[in-house]
C-alpha positions in Angstrom: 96.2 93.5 115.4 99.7 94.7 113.8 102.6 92.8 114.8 105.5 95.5 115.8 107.1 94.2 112.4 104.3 95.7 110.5 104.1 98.9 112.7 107.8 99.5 111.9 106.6 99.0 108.3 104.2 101.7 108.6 106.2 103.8 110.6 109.1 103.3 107.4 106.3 104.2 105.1 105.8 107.5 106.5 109.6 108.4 107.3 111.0 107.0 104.1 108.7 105.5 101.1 110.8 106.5 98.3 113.5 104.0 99.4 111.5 101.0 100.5 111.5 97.6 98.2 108.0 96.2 97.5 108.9 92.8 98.5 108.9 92.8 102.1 106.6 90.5 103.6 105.1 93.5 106.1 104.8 95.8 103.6 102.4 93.4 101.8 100.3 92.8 104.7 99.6 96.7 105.1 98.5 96.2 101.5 96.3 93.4 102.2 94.6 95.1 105.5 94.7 98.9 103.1 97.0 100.7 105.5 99.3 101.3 102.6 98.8 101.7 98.7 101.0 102.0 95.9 101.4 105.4 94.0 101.5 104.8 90.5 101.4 108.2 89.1 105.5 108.2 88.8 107.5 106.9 86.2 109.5 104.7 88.3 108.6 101.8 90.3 105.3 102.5 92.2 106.0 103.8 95.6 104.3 103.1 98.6 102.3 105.4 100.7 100.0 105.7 103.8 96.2 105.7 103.4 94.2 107.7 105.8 93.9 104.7 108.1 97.8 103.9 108.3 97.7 107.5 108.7 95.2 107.8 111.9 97.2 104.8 113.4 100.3 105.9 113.4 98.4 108.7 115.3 96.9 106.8 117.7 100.0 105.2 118.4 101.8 108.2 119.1 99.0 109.4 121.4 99.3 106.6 123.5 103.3 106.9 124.0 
């Protein structure tokens, strides 16, 4: 289960990856459960992004509303 810290997270992910810092403690639990990964193909720092399953429950959770 995602605590509504972690949800936020995700939600942050999707609305605004580009600007997030890597060391938040949510951000490295979606790591750990592989609702986010880190795109490496820039230059820059690697920037996080949804996988398909953050994807599908931010989805769900927006059904449900």
């Amino acid at each position: 289960m995602l605590s509504p810290h972690e949800i936020a997270a995700l939600m942050l992910v999707r609305d605004a990856g580009d600007y997030l810092t890597l060391d938040d403690p949510d951000l490295g639990a979606l790591l750990k459960r592989k609702l986010v990964e880190l795109d490496r193909t820039t230059r820059d720092k690697p920037k996080p992004r949804l996988t398909r399953d953050g994807d599908f429950i931010l989805k769900a959770i927006a059904e449900v509303r």
